[in-house]
Kinemage of the C-alpha trace (Angstrom):
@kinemage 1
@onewidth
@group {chain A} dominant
@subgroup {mainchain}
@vectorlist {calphas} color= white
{ca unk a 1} P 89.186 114.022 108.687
{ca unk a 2} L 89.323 114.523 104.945
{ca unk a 3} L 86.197 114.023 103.122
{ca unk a 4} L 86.188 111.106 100.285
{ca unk a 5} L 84.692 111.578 97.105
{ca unk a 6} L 81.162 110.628 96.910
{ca unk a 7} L 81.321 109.791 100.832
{ca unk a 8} L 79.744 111.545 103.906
{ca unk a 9} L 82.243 112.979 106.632
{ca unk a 10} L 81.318 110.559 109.112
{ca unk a 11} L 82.832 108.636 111.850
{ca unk a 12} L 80.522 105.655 111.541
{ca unk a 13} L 79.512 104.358 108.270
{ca unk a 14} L 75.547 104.120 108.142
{ca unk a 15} L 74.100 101.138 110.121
{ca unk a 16} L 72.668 99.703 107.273
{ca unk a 17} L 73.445 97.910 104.208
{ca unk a 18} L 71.494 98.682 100.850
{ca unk a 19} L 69.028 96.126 101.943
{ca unk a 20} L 68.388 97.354 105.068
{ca unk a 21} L 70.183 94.541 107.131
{ca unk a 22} L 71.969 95.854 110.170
{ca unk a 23} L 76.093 96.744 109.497
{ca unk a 24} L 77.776 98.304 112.695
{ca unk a 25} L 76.460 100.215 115.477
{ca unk a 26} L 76.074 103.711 115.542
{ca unk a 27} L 77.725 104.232 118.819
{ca unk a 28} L 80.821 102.329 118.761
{ca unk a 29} L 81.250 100.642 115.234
{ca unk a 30} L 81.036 97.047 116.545
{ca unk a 31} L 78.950 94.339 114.744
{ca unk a 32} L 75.087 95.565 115.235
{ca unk a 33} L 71.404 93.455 115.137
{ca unk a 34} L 68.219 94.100 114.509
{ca unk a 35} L 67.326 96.959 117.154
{ca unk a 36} L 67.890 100.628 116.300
{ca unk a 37} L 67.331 103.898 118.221
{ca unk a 38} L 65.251 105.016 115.288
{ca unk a 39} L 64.945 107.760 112.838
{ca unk a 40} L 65.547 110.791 114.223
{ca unk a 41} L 63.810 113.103 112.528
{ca unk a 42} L 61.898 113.175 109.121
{ca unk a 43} L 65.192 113.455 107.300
{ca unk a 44} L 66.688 110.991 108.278
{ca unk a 45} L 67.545 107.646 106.394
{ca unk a 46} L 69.113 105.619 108.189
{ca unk a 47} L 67.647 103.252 111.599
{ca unk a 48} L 70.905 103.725 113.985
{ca unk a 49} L 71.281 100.040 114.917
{ca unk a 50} L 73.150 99.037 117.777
{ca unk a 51} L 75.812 96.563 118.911
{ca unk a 52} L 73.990 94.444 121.806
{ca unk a 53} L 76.127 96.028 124.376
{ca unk a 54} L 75.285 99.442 123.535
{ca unk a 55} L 71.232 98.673 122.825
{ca unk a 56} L 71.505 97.677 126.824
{ca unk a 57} L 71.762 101.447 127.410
{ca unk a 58} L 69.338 102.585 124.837
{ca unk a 59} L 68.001 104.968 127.009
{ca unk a 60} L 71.144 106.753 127.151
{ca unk a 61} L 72.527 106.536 123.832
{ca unk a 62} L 69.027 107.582 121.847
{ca unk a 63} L 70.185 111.205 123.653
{ca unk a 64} L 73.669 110.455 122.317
{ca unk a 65} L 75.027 113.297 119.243
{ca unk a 66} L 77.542 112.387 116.642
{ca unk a 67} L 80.461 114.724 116.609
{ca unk a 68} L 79.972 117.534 114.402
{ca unk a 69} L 82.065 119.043 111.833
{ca unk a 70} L 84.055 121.243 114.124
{ca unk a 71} L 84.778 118.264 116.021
{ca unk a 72} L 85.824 115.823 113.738
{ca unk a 73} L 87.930 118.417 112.331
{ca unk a 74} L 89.702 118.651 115.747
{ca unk a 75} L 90.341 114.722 115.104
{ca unk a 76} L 92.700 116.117 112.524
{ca unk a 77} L 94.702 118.054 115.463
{ca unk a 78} L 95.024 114.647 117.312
{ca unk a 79} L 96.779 112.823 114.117
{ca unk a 80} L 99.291 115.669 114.310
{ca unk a 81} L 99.720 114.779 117.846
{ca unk a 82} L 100.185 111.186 117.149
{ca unk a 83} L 102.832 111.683 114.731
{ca unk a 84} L 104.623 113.769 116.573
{ca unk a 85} L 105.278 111.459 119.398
{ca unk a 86} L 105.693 108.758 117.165
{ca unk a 87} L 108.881 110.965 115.585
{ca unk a 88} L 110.194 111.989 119.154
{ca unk a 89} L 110.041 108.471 120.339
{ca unk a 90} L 111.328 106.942 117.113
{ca unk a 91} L 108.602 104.058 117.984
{ca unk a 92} L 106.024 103.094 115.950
{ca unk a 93} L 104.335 100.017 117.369
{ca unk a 94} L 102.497 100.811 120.004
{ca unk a 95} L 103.359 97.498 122.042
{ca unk a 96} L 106.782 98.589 122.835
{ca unk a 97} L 105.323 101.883 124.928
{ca unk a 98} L 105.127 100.956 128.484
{ca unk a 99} L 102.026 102.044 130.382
{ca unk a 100} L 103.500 105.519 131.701
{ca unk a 101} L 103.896 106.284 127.818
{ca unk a 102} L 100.957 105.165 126.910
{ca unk a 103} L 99.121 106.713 129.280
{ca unk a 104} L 101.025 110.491 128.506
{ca unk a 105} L 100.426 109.675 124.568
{ca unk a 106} L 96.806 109.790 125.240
{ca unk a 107} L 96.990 112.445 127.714
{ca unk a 108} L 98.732 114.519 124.639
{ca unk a 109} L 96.285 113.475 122.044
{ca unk a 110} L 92.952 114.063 123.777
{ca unk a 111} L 94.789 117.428 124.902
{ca unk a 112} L 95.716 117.898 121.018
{ca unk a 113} L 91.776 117.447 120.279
{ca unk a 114} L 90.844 120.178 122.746
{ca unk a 115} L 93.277 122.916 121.751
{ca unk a 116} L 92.646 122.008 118.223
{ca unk a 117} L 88.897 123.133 118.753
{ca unk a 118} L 89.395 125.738 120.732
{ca unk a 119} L 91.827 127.147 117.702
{ca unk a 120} L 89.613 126.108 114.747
{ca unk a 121} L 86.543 127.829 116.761
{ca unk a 122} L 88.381 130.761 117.314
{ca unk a 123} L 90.718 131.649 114.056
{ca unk a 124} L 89.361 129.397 110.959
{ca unk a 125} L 85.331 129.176 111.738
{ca unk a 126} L 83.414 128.709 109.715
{ca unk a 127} L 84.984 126.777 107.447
C-alpha cells in the first residue's frame, strides 16, 4: 500500500468523524454506531466503533490486531498477483470468471500475500 500525503497507512480509515460521530467499523469497514471496543492504550485517539454485526462478537474482536506494516506491505504482493491473472486471462470483470477461476484467483492471491511476507521479512526488512 503506498502511503498518501498527509494520510496514515491504514486499512480502515479512523472510526470517527471530526466530531466524534461513528464512520465505519474498525473490523470490517461497514457502516458503524455508537459502541466501540475502546481506546486501547493512552495513545490512542480514536474509539474503534463497530458495525452491529461485528459489536455481536466484541469479545473476540477487542483481542483483534490491525495488520502491521510488514503486512500491509505484503498487500502490495497480492495486487501483483491480481494483475497478473487479469493479463493471462485477458479478463477484467470479475463476473465472467466461473467459480473454478475464481476460486484459483484467490487461491493465487492469498498465496501471493504469504510469499510476499515471507520475502519482504527475509531480504528488504526493515524497511
Amino acid at each position: 500500500m503506498t502511503r498518501l500525503p498527509g494520510k496514515p497507512i491504514l486499512p480502515i480509515a479512523p472510526t470517527e468523524d471530526e466530531h466524534g460521530n461513528p464512520t465505519v467499523c474498525r473490523v470490517c469497514s461497514m457502516r458503524a454506531f455508537g459502541v466501540g471496543v475502546g481506546y486501547q492504550h493512552r495513545g490512542d485517539k480514536d474509539p474503534g466503533y463497530l458495525c452491529l454485526e461485528c459489536a455481536a462478537l466484541i469479545e473476540t474482536v477487542r483481542d483483534m490486531r490491525r495488520f502491521d506494516l510488514y503486512e500491509l506491505k505484503a498487500l502490495d504482493g497480492c495486487l501483483e498477483e491480481l494483475g497478473a491473472i487479469i493479463d493471462e486471462r485477458g479478463i477484467s470483470d470479475l463476473n465472467h470468471f466461473d467459480e473454478l477461476d475464481a476460486k484459483m484467483m484467490c487461491k493465487r492471491i492469498v498465496m501471493a500475500f504469504g510469499d510476499t511476507l515471507r520475502r519482504l521479512l527475509r531480504s528488504e526488512a526493515p524497511f
